[in-house]
N, C-alpha and C positions, 0 to 999 in steps of 0.2 A: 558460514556465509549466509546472507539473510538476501532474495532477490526482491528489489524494489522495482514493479510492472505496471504498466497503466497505459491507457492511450494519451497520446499527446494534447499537452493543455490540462490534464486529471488534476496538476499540483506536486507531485514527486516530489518537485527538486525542493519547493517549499516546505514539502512535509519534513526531508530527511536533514534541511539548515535549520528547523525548530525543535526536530528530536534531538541533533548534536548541541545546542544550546542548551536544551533541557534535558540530560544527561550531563552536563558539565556544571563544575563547580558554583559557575555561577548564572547558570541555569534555575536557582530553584527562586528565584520570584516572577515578578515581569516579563514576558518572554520581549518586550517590546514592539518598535515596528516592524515588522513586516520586510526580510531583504530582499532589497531587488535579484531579481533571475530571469535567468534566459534558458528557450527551448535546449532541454540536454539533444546534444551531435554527437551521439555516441555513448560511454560507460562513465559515468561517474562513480571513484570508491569514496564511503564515507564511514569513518571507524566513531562509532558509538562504545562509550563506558555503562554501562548498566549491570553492579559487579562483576562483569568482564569484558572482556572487548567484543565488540560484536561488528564485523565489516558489513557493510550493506552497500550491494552493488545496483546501483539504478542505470536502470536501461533506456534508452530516449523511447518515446513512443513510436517514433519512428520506423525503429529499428525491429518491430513485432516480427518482421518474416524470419531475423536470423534470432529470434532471443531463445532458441531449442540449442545455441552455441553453449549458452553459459548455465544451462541445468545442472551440470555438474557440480557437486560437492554443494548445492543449497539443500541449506537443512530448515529453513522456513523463505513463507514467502509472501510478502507485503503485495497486496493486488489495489492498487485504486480505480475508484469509480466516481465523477462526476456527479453531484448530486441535486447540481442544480443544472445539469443539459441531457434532457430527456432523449433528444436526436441520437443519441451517442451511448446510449446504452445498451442499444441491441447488440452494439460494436463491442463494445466492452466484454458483453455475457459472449460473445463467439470468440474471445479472446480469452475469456475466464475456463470456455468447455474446454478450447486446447490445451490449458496450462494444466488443467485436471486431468485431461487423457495421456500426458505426456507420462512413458515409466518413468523416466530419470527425478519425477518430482512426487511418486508416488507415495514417498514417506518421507514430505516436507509438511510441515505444518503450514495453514494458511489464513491468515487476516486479511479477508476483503473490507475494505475500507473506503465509506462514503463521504468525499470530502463536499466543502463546499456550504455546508450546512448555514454558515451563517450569512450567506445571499437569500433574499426575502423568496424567491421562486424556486428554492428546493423540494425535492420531491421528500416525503418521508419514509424511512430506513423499511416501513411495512409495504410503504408505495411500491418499492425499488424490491424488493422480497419477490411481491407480486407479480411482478411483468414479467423479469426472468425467472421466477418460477425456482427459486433458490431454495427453498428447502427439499426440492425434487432433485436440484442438482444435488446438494450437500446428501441427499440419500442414497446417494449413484456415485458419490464420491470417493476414493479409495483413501483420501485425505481427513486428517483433522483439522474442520475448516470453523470458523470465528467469523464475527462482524464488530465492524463500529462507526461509528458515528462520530467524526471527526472535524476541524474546521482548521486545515493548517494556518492561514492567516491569522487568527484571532488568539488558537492554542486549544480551542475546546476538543476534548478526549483523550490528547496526546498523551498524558501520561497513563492513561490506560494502554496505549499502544509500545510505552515503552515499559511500562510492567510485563507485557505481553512479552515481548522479547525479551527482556530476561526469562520468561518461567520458561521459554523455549532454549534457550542458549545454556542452560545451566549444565 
């Protein structure tokens, strides 16, 4: 089980309807436009093929007070962050500390993931490093944590992020 986390509005639901596109057969050229979506109310399961099945359960942002429900049995764990709403990042990084403190996630692996990138007012991936002070978290981390630089609208890094899940799911 792979948890897909983020505050509301981060992108999720977009991110995990172009990883399932781009994992599928007919996934490997064009990702095209862009699907419509609405705020997750709740859990969405989405099974990804990347030589095996990989379920990925995204949680609405909403839902932060009870997401300590579904720790159980994640063996990685997709974190987004907004890369183009500076406001919202403080929120994020106090969301990102408790996911880290949590035991039940302490030997999941972690990709935090800066979407958004290809809105002209993004911050950059060093920007965002800086503020929250992430390679201090990541050294206080009990976790193996990653980054990237992602653009779920457009497709830019995805398939880094879905290599990523495989070398984790193997």
């Amino acid at each position: 089980m792979c948890l897909l986390l983020g505050a509301a509005g981060v992108g999720k639901t977009l991110l995990v309807k172009r990883l399932q596109k781009l994992s599928s057969g007919d996934g490997k050229g064009d990702l095209g436009d862009p699907p419509p979506t609405r705020p997750t109310v709740g859990t969405n399961l989405t099974d990804i093929v990347a030589h095996r099945k990989i379920t990925i359960r995204e949680l609405g942002g909403c839902m932060s007070p009870i997401w300590s429900s579904y720790y159980g049995n994640c063996h990685s764990l997709l974190f987004v962050m907004d890369a183009s709403n500076p406001t919202q990042l403080s929120a994020s990084c106090v969301q990102l500390l408790g996911l880290l403190s949590a035991e039940e996630l302490a030997k999941a692996s972690v990709l935090i993931l800066f979407n958004k990138i290809d809105l002209p007012c993004y911050m950059t991936v060093e920007e965002m490093k800086s503020i929250i002070r992430l390679p201090d978290i990541i050294a206080c981390a009990k976790q193996n944590i990653a980054t990237a630089e992602i653009s779920a609208r457009d497709g830019t890094g995805l398939a880094a992020v879905l290599l990523w899940l495989q070398e984790q799911h193997r």
